[in-house]
ZAMI-777610 format. One record per residue (C-alpha): x, z, y; residue in three letters. Coordinates in steps of 0.001 Angstrom, whole numbers, plus 500000, padded with zeros to 6 digits. Each point is the difference from the previous one (the first is absolute). Example, Ala and Ser with C-alpha at 12.3 -4.5 7.8 and 13.67 -1.06 7.14 Angstrom:
BEGIN
    east      up   north  resn
  512300  507800  495500   ALA
  501370  499340  503440   SER
***
This chain:
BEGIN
    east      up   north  resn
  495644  510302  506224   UNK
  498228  497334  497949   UNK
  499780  496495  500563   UNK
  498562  497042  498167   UNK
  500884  496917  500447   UNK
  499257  496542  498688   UNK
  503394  497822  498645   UNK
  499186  496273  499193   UNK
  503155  499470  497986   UNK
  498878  502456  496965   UNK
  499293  497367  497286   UNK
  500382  502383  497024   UNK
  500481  503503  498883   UNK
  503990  499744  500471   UNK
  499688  499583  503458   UNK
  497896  503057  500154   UNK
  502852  501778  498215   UNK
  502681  498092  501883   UNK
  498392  501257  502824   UNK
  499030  503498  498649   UNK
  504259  500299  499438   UNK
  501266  498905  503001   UNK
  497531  501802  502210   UNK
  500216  503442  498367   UNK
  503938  500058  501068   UNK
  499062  500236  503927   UNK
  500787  503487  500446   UNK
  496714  501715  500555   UNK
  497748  497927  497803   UNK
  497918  502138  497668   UNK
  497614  497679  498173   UNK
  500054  495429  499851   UNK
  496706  498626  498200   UNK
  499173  495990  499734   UNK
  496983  498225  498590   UNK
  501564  496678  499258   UNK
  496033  498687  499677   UNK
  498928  501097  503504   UNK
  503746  499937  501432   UNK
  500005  503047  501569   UNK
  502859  502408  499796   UNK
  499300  503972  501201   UNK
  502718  501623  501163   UNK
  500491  503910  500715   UNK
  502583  501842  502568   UNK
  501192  503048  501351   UNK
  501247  499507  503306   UNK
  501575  503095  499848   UNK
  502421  498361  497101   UNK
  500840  497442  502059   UNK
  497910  496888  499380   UNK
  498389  498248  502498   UNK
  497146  497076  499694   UNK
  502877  497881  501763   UNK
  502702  501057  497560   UNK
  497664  499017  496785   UNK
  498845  496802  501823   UNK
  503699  498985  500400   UNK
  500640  500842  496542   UNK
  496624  497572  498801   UNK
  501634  497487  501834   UNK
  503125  499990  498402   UNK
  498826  499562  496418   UNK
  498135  497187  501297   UNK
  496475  501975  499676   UNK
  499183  499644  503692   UNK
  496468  501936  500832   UNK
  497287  497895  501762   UNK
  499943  500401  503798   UNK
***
């Protein structure tokens, strides 16, 4: 699965890698790329390893990276 989704709170290329970090540890989560210009953030899963769009949302939430609705 691939998803991408735009994050207001990405004002710099640390958050990207903050992000890029934090998301890759969800179980399942194969690939995190950000574009701290265009504040989008890419993210790519296999189900089968146990991610879920939920499970990375939750975790985008908790580093205070929340995607727009």
């Amino acid at each position: 699965m691939e998803k991408t989704v735009h994050v207001p709170n990405i004002g710099c290329n640390g958050c990207v890698r903050t992000i890029q970090n934090e998301v890759s540890q969800v179980p399942g989560v194969t690939s995190v790329r950000g574009d701290p210009s265009s504040k989008l953030v890419t993210i790519v899963w296999d189900e089968a390893g146990g991610a879920t769009w939920e499970a990375i949302q939750a975790k985008l939430i908790e580093i205070d990276y929340p995607p727009a609705a």
